[in-house]
C-alpha positions as a Markdown table, in Angstrom:
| # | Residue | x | y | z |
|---|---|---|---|---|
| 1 | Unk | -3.5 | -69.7 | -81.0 |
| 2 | Unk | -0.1 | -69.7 | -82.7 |
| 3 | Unk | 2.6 | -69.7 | -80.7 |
| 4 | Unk | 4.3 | -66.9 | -82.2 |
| 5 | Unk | 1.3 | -64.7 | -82.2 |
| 6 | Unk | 1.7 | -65.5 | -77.7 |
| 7 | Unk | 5.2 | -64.3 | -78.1 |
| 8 | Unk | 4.7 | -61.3 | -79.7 |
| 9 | Unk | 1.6 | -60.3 | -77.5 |
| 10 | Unk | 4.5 | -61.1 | -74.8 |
| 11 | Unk | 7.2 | -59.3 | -75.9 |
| 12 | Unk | 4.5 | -56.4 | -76.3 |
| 13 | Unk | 3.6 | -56.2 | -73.0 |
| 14 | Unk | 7.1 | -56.7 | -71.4 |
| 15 | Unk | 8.2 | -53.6 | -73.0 |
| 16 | Unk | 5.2 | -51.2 | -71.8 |
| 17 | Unk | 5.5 | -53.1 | -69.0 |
| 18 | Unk | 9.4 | -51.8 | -68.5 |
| 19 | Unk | 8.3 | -48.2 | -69.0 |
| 20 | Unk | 9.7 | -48.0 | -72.5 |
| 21 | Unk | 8.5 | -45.3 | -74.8 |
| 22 | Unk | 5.0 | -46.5 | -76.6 |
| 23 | Unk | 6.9 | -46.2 | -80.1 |
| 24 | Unk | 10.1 | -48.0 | -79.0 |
| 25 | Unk | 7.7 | -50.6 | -78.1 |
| 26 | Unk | 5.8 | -50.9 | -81.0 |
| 27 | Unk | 8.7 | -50.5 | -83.3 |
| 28 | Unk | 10.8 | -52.9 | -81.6 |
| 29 | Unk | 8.1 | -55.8 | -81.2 |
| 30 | Unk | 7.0 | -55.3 | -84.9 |
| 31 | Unk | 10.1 | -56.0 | -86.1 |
| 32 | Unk | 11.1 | -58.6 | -84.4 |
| 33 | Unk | 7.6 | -60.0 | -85.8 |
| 34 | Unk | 8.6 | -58.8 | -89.3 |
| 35 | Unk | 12.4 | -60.0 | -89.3 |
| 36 | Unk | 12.3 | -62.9 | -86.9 |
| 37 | Unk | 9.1 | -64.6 | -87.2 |
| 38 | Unk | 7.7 | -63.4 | -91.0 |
| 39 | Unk | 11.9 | -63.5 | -92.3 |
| 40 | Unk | 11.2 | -60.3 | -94.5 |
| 41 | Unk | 14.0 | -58.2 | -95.2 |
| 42 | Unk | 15.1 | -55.7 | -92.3 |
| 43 | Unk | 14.9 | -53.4 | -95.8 |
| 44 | Unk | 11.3 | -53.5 | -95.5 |
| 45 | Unk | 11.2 | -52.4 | -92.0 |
| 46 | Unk | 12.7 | -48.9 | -93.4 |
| 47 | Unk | 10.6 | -49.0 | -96.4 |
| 48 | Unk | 7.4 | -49.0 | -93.9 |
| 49 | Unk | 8.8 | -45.8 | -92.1 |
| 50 | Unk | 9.1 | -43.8 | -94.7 |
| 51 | Unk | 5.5 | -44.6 | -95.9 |
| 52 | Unk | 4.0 | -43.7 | -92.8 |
| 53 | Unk | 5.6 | -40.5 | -92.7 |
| 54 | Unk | 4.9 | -39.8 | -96.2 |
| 55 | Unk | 1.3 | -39.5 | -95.7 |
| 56 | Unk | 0.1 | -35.9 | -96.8 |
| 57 | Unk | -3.0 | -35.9 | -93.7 |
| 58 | Unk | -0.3 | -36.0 | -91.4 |
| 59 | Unk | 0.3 | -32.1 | -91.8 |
| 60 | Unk | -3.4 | -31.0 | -90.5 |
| 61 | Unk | -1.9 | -32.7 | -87.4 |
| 62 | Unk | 1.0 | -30.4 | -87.1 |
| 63 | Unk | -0.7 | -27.1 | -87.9 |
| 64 | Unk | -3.4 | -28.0 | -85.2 |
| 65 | Unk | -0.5 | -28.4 | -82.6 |
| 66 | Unk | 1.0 | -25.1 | -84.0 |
| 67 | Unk | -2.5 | -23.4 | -83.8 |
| 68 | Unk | -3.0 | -25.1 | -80.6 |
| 69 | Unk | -0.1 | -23.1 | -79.1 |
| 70 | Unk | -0.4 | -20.0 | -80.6 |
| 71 | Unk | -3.5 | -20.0 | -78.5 |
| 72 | Unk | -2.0 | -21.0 | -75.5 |
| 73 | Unk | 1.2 | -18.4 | -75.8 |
| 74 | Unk | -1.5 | -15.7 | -76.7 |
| 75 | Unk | -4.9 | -14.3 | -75.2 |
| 76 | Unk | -7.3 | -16.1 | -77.3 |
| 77 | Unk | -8.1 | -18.7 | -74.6 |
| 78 | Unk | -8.5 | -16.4 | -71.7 |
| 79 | Unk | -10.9 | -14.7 | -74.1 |
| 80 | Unk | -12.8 | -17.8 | -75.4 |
| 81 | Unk | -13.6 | -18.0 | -71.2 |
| 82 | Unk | -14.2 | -14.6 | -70.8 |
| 83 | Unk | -17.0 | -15.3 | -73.5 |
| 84 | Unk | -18.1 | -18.5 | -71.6 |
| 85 | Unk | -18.0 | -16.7 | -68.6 |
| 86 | Unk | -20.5 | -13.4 | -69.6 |
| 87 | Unk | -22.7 | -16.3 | -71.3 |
| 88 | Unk | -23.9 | -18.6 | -68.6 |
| 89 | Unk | -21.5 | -16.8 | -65.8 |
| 90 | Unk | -24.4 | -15.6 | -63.6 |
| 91 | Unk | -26.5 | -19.2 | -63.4 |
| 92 | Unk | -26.1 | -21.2 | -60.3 |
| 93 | Unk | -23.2 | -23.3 | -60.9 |
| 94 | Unk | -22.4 | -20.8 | -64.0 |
| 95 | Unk | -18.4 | -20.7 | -63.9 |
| 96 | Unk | -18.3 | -24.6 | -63.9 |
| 97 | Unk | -20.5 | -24.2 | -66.9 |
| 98 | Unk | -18.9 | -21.5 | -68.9 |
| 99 | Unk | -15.0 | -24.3 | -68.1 |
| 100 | Unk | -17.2 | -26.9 | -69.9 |
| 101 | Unk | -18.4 | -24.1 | -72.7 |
| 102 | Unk | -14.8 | -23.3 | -72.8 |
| 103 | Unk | -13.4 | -26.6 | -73.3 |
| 104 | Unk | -16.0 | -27.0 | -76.1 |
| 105 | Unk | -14.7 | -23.6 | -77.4 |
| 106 | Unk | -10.6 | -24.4 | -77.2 |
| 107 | Unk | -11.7 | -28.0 | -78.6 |
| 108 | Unk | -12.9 | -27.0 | -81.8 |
| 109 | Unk | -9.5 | -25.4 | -82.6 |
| 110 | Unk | -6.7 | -27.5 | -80.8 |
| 111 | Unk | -8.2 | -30.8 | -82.0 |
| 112 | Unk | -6.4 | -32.4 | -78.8 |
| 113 | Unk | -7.8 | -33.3 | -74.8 |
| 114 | Unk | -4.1 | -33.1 | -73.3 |
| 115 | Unk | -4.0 | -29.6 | -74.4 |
| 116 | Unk | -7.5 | -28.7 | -73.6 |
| 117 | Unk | -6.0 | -30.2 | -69.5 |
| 118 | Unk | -3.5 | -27.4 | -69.5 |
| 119 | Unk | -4.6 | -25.2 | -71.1 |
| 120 | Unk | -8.5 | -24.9 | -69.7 |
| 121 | Unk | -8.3 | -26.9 | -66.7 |
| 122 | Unk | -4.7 | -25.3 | -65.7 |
| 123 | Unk | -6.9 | -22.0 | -65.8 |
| 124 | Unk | -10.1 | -23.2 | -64.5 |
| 125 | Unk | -9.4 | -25.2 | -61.5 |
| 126 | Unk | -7.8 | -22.3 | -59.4 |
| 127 | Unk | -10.5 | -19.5 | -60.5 |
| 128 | Unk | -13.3 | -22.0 | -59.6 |
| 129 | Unk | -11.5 | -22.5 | -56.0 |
| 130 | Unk | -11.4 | -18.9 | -55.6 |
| 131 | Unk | -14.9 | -18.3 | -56.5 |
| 132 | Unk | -16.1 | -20.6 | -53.5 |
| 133 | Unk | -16.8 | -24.1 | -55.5 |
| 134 | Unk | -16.1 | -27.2 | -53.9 |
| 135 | Unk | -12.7 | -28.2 | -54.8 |
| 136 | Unk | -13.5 | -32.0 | -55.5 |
| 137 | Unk | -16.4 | -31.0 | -58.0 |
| 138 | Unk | -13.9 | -28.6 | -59.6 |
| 139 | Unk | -10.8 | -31.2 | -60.1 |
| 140 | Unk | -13.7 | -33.5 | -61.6 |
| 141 | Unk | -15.5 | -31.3 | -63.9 |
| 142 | Unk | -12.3 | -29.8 | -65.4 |
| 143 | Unk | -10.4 | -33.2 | -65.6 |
| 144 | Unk | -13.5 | -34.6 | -67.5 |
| 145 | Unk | -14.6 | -31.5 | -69.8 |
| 146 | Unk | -11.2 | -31.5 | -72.1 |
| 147 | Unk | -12.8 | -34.5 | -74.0 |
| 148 | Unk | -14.3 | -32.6 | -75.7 |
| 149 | Unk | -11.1 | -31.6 | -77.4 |
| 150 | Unk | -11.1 | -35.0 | -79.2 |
| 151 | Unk | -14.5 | -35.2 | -79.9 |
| 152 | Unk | -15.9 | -31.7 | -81.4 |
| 153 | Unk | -13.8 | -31.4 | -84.5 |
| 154 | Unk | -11.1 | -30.7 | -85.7 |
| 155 | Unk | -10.0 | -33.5 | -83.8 |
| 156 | Unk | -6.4 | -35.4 | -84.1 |
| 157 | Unk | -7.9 | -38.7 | -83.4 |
| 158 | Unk | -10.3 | -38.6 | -86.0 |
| 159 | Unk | -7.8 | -37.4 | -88.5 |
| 160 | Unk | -6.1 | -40.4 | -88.2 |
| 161 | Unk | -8.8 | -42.5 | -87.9 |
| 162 | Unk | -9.6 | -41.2 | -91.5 |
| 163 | Unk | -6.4 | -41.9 | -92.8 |
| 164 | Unk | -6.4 | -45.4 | -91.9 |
| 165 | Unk | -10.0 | -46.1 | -92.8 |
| 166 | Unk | -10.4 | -43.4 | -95.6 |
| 167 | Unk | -13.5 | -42.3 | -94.6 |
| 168 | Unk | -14.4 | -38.6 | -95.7 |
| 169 | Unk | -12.1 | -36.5 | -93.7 |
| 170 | Unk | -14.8 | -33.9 | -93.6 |
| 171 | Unk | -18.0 | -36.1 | -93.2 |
| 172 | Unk | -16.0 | -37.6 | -90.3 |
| 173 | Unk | -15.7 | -34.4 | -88.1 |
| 174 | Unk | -19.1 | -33.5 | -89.0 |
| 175 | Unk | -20.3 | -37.0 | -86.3 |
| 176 | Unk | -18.6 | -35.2 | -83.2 |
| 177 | Unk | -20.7 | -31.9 | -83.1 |
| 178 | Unk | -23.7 | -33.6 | -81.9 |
| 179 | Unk | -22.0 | -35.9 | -79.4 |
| 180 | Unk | -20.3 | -33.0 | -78.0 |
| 181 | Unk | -23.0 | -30.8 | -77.7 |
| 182 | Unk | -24.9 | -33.6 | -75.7 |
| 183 | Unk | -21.8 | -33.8 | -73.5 |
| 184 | Unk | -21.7 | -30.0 | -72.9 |
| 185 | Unk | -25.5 | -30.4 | -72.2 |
| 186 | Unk | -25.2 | -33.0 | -70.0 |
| 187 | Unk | -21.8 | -31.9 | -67.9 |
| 188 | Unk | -23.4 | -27.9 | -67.8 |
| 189 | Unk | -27.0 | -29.3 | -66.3 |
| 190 | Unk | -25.0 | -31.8 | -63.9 |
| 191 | Unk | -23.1 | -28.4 | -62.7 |
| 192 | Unk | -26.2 | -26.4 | -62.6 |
| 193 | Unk | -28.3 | -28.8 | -59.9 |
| 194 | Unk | -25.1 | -30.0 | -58.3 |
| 195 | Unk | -24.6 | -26.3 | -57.2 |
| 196 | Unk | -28.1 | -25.2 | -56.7 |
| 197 | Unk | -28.4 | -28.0 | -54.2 |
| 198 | Unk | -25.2 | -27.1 | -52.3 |
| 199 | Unk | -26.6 | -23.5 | -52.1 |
| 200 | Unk | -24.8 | -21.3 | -54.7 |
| 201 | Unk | -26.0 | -17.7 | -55.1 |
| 202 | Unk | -26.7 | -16.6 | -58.7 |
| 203 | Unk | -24.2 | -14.2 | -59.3 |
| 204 | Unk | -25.8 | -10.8 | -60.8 |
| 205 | Unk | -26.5 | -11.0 | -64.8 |
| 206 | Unk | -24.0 | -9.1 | -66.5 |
| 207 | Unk | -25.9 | -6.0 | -68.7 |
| 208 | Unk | -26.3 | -6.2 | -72.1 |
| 209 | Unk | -23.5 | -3.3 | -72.4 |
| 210 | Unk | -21.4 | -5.4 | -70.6 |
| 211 | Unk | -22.1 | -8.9 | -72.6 |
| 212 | Unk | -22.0 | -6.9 | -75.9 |
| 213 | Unk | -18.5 | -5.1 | -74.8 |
| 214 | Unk | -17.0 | -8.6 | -73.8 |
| 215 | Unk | -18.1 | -10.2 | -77.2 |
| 216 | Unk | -16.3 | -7.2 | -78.7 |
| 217 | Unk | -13.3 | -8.0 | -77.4 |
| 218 | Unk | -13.3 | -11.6 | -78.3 |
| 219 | Unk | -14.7 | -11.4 | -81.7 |
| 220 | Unk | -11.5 | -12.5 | -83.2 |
| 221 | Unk | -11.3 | -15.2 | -80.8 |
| 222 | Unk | -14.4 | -16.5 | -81.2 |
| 223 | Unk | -13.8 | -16.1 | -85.2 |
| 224 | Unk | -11.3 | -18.7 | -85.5 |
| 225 | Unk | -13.7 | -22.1 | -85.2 |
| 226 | Unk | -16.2 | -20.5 | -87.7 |
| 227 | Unk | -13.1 | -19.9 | -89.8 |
| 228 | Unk | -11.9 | -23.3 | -89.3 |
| 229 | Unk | -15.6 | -24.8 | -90.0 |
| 230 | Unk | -17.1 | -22.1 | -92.6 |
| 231 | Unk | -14.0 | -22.3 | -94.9 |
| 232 | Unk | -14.1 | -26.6 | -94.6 |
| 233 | Unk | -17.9 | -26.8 | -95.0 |
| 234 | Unk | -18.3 | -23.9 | -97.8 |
| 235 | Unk | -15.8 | -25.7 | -100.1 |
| 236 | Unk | -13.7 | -22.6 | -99.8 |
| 237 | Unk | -10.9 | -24.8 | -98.6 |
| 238 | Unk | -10.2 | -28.3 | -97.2 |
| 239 | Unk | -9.2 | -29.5 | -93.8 |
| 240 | Unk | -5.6 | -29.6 | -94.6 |
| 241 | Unk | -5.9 | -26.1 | -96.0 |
| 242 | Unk | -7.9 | -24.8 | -92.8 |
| 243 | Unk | -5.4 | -25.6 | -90.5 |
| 244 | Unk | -2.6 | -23.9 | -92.3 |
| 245 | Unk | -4.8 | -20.7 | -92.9 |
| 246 | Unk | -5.7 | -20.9 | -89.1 |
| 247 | Unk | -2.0 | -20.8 | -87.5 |
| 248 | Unk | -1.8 | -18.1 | -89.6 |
| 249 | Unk | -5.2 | -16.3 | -88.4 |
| 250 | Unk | -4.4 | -17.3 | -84.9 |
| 251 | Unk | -0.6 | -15.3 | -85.2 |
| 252 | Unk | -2.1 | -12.8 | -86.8 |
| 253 | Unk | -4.3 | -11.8 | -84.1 |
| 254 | Unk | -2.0 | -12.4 | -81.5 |
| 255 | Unk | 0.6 | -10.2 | -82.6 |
| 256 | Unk | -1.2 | -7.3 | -84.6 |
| 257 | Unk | -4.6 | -7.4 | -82.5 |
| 258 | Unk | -4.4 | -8.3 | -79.5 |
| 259 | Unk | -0.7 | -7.8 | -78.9 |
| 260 | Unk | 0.1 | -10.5 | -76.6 |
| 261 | Unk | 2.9 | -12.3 | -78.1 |
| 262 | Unk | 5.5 | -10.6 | -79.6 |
| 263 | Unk | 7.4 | -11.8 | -82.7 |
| 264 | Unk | 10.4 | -13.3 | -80.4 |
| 265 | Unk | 8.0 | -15.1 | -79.2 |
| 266 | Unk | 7.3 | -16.8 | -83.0 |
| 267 | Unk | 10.4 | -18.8 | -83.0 |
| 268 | Unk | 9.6 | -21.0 | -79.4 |
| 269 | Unk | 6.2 | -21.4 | -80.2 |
| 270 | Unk | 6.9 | -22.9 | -83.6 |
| 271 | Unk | 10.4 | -24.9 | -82.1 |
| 272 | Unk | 7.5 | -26.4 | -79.2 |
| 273 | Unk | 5.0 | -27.4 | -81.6 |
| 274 | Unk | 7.5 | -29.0 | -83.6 |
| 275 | Unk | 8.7 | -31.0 | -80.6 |
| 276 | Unk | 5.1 | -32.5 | -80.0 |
| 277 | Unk | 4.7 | -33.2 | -83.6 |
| 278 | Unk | 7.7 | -35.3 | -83.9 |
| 279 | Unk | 6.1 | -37.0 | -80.8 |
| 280 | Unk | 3.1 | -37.7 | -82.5 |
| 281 | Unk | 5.1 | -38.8 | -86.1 |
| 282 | Unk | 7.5 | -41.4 | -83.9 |
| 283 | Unk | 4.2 | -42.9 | -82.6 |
| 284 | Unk | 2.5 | -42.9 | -85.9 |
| 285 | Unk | 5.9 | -44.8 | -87.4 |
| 286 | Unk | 6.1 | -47.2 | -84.2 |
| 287 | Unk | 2.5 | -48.0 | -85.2 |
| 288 | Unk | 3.0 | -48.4 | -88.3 |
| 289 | Unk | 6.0 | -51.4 | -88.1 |
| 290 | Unk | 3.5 | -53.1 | -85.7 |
| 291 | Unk | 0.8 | -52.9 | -88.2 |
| 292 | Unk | 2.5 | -54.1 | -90.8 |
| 293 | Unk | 3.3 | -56.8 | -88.9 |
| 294 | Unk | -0.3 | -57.5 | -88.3 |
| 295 | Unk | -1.3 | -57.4 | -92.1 |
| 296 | Unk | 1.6 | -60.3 | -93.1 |
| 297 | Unk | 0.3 | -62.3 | -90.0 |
| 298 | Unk | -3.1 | -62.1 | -91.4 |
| 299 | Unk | -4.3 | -61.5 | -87.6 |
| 300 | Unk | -7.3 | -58.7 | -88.6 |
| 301 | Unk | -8.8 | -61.1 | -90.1 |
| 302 | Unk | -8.5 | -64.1 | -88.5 |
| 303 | Unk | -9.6 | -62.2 | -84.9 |
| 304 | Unk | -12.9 | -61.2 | -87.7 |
| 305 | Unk | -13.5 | -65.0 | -88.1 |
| 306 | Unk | -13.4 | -65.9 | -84.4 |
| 307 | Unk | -15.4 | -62.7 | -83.5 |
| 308 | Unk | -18.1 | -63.7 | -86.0 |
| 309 | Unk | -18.1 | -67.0 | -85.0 |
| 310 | Unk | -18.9 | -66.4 | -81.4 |
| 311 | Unk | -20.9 | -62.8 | -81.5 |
| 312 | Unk | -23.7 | -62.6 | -83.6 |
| 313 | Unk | -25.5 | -59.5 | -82.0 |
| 314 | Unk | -23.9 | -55.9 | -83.7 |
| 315 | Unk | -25.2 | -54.9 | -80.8 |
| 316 | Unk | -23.3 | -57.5 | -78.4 |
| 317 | Unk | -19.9 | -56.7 | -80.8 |
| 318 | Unk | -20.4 | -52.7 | -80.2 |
| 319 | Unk | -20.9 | -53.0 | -76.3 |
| 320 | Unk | -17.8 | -55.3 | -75.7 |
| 321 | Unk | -16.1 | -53.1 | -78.1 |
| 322 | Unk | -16.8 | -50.1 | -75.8 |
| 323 | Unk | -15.7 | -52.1 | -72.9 |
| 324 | Unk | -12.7 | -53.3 | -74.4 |
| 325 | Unk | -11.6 | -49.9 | -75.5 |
| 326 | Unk | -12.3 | -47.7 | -72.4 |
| 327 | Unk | -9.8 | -50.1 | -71.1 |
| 328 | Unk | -7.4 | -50.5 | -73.3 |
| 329 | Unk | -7.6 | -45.9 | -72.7 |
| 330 | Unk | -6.7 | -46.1 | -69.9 |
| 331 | Unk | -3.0 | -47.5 | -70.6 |
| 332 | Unk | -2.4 | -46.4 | -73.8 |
| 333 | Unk | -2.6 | -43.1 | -75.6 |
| 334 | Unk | -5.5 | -42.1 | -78.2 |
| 335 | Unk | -3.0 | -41.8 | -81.2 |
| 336 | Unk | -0.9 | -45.0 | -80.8 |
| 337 | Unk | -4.4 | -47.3 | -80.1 |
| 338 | Unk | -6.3 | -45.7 | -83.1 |
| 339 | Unk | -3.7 | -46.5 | -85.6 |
| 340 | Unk | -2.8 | -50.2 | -83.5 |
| 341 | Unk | -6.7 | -51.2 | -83.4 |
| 342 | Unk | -8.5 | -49.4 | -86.5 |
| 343 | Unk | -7.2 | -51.9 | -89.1 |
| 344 | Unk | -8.3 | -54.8 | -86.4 |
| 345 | Unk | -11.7 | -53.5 | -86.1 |
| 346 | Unk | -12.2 | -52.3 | -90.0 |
| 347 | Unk | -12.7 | -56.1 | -91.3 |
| 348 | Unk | -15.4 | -56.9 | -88.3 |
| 349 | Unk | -17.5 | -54.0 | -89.5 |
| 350 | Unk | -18.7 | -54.7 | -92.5 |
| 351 | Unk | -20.0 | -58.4 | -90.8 |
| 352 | Unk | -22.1 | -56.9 | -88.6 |
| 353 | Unk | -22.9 | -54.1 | -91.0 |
| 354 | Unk | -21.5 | -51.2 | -88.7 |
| 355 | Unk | -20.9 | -48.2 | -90.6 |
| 356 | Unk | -17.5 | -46.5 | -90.1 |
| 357 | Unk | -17.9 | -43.2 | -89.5 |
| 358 | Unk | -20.3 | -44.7 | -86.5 |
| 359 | Unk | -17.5 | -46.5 | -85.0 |
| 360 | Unk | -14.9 | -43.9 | -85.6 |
| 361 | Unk | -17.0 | -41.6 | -83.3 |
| 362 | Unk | -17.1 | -44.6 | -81.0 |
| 363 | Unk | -13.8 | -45.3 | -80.8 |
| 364 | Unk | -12.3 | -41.1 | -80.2 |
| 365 | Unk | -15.2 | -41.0 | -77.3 |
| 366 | Unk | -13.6 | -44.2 | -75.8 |
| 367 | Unk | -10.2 | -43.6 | -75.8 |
| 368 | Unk | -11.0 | -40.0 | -75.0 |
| 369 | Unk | -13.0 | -41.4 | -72.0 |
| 370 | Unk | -10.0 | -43.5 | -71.0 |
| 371 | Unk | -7.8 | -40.3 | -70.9 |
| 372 | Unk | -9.6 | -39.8 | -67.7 |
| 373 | Unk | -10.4 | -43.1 | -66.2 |
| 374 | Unk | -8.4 | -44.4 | -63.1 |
| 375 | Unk | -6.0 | -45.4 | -62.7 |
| 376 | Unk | -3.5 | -44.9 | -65.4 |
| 377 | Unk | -5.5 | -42.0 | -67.2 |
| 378 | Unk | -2.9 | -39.3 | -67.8 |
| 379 | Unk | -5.6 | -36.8 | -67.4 |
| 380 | Unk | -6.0 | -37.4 | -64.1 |
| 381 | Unk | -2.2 | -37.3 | -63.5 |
| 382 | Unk | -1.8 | -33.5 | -65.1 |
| 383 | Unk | -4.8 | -32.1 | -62.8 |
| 384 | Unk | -3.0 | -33.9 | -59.9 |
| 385 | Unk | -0.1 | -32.2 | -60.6 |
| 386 | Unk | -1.8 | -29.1 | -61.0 |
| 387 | Unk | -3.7 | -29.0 | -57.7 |
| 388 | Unk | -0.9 | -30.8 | -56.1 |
| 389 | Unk | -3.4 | -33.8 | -55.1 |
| 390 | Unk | -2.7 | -37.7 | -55.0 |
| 391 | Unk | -4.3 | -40.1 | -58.0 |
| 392 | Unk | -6.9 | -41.5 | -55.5 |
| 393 | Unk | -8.4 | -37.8 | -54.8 |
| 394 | Unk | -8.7 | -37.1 | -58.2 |
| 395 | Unk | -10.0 | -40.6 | -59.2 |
| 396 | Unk | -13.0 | -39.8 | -56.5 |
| 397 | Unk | -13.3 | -36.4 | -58.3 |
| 398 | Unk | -14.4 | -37.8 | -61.6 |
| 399 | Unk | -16.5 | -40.5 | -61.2 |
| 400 | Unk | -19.6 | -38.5 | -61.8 |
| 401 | Unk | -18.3 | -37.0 | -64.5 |
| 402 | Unk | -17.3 | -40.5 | -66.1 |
| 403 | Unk | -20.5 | -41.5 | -65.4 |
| 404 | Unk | -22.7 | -39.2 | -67.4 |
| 405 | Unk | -20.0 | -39.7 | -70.1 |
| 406 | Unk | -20.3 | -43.3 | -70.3 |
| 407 | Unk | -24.3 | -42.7 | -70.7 |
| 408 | Unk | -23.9 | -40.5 | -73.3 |
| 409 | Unk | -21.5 | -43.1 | -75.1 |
| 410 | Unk | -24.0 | -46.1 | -74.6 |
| 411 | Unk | -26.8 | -44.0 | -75.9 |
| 412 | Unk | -24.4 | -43.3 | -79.1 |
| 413 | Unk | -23.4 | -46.4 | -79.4 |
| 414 | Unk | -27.3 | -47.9 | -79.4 |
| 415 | Unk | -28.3 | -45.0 | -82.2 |
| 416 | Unk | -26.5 | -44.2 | -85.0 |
| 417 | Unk | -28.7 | -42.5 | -86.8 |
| 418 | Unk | -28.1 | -39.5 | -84.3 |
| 419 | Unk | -24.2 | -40.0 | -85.1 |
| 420 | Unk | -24.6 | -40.1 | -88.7 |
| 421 | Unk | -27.6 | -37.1 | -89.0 |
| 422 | Unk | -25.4 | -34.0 | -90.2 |
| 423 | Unk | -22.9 | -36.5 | -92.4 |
| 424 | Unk | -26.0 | -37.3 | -94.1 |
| 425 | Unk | -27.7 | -34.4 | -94.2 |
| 426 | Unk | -24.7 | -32.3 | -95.7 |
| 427 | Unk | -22.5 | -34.8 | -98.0 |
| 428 | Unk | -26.6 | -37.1 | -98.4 |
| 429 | Unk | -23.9 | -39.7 | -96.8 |
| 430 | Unk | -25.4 | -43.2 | -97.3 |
| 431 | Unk | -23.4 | -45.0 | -94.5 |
């Protein structure tokens, strides 16, 4: 290995290492690589900034955030619960149920997991307490759950993801609805025996007066995903377009329906979102100094050539993948490692004949996986904090949870065809 290529891997690590923020990092060790080792201009280095910012998918990210925190501000997630709740509320082991239902509801409009932590989990945890479930089961379930805020769509990682691989946009979010139906199957059964065996009491089934008067109230609520999805899908408009028109559904509601956030309250929710989105942008410009690093050096393609030469097995190449990735989770967040490692990974693909929107849905559930895996997860860190226990308690808390998570992913990983059934059956997606 070039020695240079050892420095740079160096110098990448030192800075995480010394707590510097992920974009400082990348930024900083890109150009060195660009300025010191390639000997480009320091011009270019400016020239790649402004191209990463100048990339028109960038603004379904923002309008997600901003829709993301409407919701939060408001009452729509207390009602997308209330919903969950009156559904599967009265089963054995229903309330843990209808905070997995829920994340799958907040999910399909926030597009985020960090946000699905606070804002479902930061709700959940305390009102399973009170209702009697074991505390260590409850930190776990609703620490775990808010993947599903990366995986059913819209999701932020895949929107990324598309813009570096330029994969269908639309086709793309269409390979997380199965995945995350299977992991609300899989988390709400786990819940269901897990409680039955510790002795739960059904709680009494609500009437069909009462079910009917609580959809009532959250009809709007629940109207936003089929927004979001029936104006994408029915060509009415496109993702971009769905985001804008639901921040402005989602205030709308708020303020002239339900009447929980007043129109002070406009300015500090948009002033907050646009906080986190510059977050996300500085990332996305780090990233993108690094990458371009990456593409001079050549390295994509000459980590392809050992890869091939030592893995012949797709199959081999997808499981090490997986391992690699859950790690690599773990210490580094979703956005910066899918725009660092999707142009790595694009070149091996097409050797071993792996279609993209396959791995794409691989790679979210991984790093979404790794939000939650000890140690470093930050997952596990913001339900610490929120039930004011250490990281090994809540490390103990998930392991279950990881566990059927990890299956799921393996059995995803192993059959694409499951991943790729509604792209095809939709767009007639060839992959």
């Amino acid at each position: 290995m070039d020695n240079s290529y050892l420095l740079i891997f160096a110098l990448l690590l030192g800075c995480l290492a010394s707590t510097m923020p992920v974009f400082m990092a990348l930024f900083f060790t890109g150009t060195v690589g660009l300025v010191y080792l390639v000997g480009i201009d320091p011009q270019i280095v400016v020239e790649v900034l402004y191209r990463s910012m100048d990339k028109f998918a960038l603004v379904v990210v923002m309008f997600f955030v901003l829709c993301g925190n409407i919701m939060t501000t408001g009452s729509i997630v207390e009602k997308l619960i209330k919903t969950a709740n009156v559904l599967v509320g009265h089963l054995p082991g229903g309330l843990a149920m209808a905070g997995v239902l829920a994340c799958g509801f907040f999910g399909a409009i926030s597009g985020s997991t960090v946000a699905t932590v606070v804002a479902i989990g930061g709700f959940m945890i305390p009102a399973l307490i009170d209702n009697k479930y074991d505390e260590k089961f409850s930190v776990g379930l609703m620490t775990t759950a808010p993947i599903l805020g990366v995986i059913i769509p819209p999701s932020i990682a895949m929107i990324l993801y598309a813009m570096v691989s330029n994969d269908q946009l639309e086709a793309l979010f269409l390979t997380g609805f199965i995945p995350g139906l299977f992991i609300i199957l899989a988390m709400s059964a786990y819940s269901y025996f897990v409680c039955k065996k510790m002795g739960m009491t059904k709680r009494e089934r609500p009437s069909s007066k009462e079910t009917l008067s609580v959809l009532k109230e959250s009809i709007w609520a629940l109207f936003l995903p089929i927004l979001i999805f029936g104006g994408i899908y029915s060509g009415l408009f496109t993702a971009n377009e769905a985001a804008v028109v639901a921040c402005f559904y989602a205030f709308f509601v708020e303020i002239a329906i339900h009447r929980d956030m007043k129109v002070s309250h406009i300015k500090k929710v948009i002033v907050s979102s646009a906080v986190t989105s510059a977050t996300l942008l500085v990332i996305v410009a780090g990233a993108s100094v690094f990458g371009e690093y990456l593409t001079f050096e050549q390295i994509p393609g000459k980590i392809a050539t050992v890869v091939v030469e030592n893995i012949s097995s797709p199959w081999v190449f997808l499981l090490s993948v997986n391992i690699l990735l859950l790690f690599i989770g773990m210490f580094m967040d979703i956005i910066s490692a899918t725009l660092i490692l999707t142009p790595i990974f694009l070149p091996l693909l097409s050797k071993f004949g792996i279609d993209t929107m396959h791995f794409g849905l691989l790679m979210t559930i991984n790093l979404g996986i790794g939000y939650c895996t000890p140690p470093l997860g930050v997952s596990l860190y913001i339900t610490g904090a929120t039930v004011d226990r250490n990281i090994i308690y809540v490390s103990k808390a998930v392991m279950p949870f990881l566990f059927i998570q990890i299956a799921i992913l393996l059995v995803l990983t192993f059959w694409p065809d499951i991943v790729l059934l509604l792209p095809r059956l939709i767009y007639g997606y060839g992959g």
